[in-house]
C-alpha positions in Angstrom: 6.4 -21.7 15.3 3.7 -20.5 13.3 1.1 -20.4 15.8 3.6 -18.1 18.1 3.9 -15.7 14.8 0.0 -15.4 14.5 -0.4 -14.7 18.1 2.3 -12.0 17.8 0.8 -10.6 15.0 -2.8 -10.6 16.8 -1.0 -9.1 19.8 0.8 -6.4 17.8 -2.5 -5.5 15.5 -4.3 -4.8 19.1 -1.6 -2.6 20.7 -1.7 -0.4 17.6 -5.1 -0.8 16.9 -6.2 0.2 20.3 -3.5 3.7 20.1 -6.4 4.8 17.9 -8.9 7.8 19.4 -11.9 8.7 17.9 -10.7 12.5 17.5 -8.2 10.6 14.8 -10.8 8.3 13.2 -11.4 10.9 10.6 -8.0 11.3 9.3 -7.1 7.3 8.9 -10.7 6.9 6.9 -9.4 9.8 4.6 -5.9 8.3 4.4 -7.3 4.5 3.6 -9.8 5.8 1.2 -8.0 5.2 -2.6 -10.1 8.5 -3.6 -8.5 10.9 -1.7 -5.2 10.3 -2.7 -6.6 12.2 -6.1 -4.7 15.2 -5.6 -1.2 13.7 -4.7 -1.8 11.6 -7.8 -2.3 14.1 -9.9 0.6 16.4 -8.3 2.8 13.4 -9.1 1.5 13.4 -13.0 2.2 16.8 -13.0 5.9 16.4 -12.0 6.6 13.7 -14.3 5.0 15.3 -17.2 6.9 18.4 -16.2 10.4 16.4 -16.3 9.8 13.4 -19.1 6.9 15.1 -21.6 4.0 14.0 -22.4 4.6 10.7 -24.0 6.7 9.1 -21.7 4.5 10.4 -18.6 1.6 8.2 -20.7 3.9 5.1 -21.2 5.2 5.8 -17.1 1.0 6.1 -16.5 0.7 2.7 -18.5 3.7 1.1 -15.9 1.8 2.4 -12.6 -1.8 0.8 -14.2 0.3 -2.6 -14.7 1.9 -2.4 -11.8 -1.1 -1.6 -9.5 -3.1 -4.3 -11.1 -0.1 -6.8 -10.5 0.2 -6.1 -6.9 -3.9 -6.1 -6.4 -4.9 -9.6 -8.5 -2.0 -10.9 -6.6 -3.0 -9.8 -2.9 -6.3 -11.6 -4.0 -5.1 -14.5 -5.1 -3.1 -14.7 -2.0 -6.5 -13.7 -0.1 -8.2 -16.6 -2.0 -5.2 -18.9 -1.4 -4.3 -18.4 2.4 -8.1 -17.7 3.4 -6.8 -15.1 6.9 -9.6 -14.4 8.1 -9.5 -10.1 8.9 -9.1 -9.4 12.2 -12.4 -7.6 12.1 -14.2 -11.0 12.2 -11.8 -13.2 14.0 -13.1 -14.3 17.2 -10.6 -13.3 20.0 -9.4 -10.4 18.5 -12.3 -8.3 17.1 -13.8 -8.0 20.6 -10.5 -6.2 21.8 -10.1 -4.4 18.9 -11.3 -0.8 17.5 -13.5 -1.5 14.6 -13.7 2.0 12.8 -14.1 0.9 9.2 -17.5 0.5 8.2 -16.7 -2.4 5.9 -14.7 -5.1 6.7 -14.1 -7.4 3.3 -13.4 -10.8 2.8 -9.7 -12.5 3.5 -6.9 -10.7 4.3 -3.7 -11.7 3.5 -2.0 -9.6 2.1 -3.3 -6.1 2.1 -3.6 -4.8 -1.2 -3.4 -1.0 0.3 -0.1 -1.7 1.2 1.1 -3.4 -1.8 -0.4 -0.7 -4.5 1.1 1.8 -1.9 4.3 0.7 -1.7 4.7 -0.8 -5.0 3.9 3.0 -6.5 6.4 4.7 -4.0 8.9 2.9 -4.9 8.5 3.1 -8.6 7.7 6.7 -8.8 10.8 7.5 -6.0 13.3 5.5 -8.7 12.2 7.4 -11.9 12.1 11.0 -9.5 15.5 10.1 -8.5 17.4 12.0 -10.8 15.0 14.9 -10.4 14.0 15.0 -6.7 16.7 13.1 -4.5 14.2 13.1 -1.6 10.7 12.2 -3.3 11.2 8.9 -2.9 11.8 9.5 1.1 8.1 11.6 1.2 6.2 8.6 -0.9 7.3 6.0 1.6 6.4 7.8 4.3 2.9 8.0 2.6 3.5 4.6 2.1 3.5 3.8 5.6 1.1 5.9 6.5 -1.5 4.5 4.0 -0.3 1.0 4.9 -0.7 1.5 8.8 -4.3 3.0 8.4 -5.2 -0.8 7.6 -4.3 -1.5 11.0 -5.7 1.7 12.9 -9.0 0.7 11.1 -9.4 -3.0 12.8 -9.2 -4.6 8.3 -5.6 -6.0 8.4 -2.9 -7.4 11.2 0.5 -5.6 10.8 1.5 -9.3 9.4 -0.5 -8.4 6.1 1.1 -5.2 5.6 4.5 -6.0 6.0 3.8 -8.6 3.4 1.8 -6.2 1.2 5.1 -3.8 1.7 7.5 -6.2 0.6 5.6 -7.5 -2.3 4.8 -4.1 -3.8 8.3 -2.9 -3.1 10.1 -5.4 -5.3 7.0 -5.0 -7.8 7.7 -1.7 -7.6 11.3 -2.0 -8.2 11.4 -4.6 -10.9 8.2 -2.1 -12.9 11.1 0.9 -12.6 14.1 -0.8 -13.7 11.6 -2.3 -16.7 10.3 1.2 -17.3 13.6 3.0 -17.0 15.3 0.3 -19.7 12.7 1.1 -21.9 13.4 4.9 -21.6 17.3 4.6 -22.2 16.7 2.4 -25.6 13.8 4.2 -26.9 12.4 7.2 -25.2 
């Protein structure tokens, strides 16, 4: 059973993979890169100071920091613990695949991208809830995107980023409810 799931997951990771074009390569480098996302970070800080002030935007800032560095130690302890070797180096599969990112890192399951992704969309789409209805809608979908570059990019199978998805999600939801307990008591 779970030899058929790793095949399907090498089989899915080089139908996607191989959708790629070099005219797009650009774009999913950008979209992976944890730099670029700069401005929509600092759009978002924007809008929350905007809507909760100044202090509780730096306790919310606090919550992202301990929530991104929850969902990254864990993806490497996973990384450490299961040992998946990327499909960038896996024999069988990286001479099918589209190799577009320059590096291709150590272990790979579960993708850390997708987890800080996700785990951030969620959190900042439950505490803009009650400001923007459909935030939350616009940060999955960069979610995804951000998530899916990993496989474009030849670093992770789509098997790493669902998990990365679903881990950061319920991170994500269990950092907002915290956060948002903490606001009704004392902010």
């Amino acid at each position: 059973m779970i030899q058929r799931l790793i095949e399907l997951d090498h089989q899915v990771f080089l139908y996607l993979n191989n959708l790629g074009t070099e005219t797009w390569d650009w774009f999913w480098l950008i979209l992976s890169d944890k730099w670029a996302a700069i401005p929509l970070y600092a759009l978002l800080v924007f809008l929350l100071f905007k809507k909760l002030g100044w202090k509780t935007t730096a306790i919310g800032l606090v919550f992202v920091t301990l929530l991104i560095t929850s969902t990254d130690q864990l993806a490497n302890v996973f990384k450490d613990g299961f040992q998946r070797v990327r499909p960038c180096e896996e024999e069988g599969v990286m001479e099918y695949a589209r190799l577009v990112a320059g590096h291709c890192g150590g272990y790979g399951y579960f993708s850390a991208h997708a987890s800080n992704s996700f785990g951030v969309a969620i959190f900042l789409g439950l505490l803009f809830k009650k400001y923007y209805q459909k935030m939350i809608w616009f940060l999955l979908a960069w979610a995804v995107l951000v998530a899916y570059s990993r496989v474009y990019l030849g670093v992770h199978y789509p098997g790493d980023i669902i998990t990365g998805a679903l881990i950061g999600s319920v991170f994500g939801y269990i950092y907002a409810r915290l956060f948002l307990l903490l606001k009704s008591k004392f902010l």
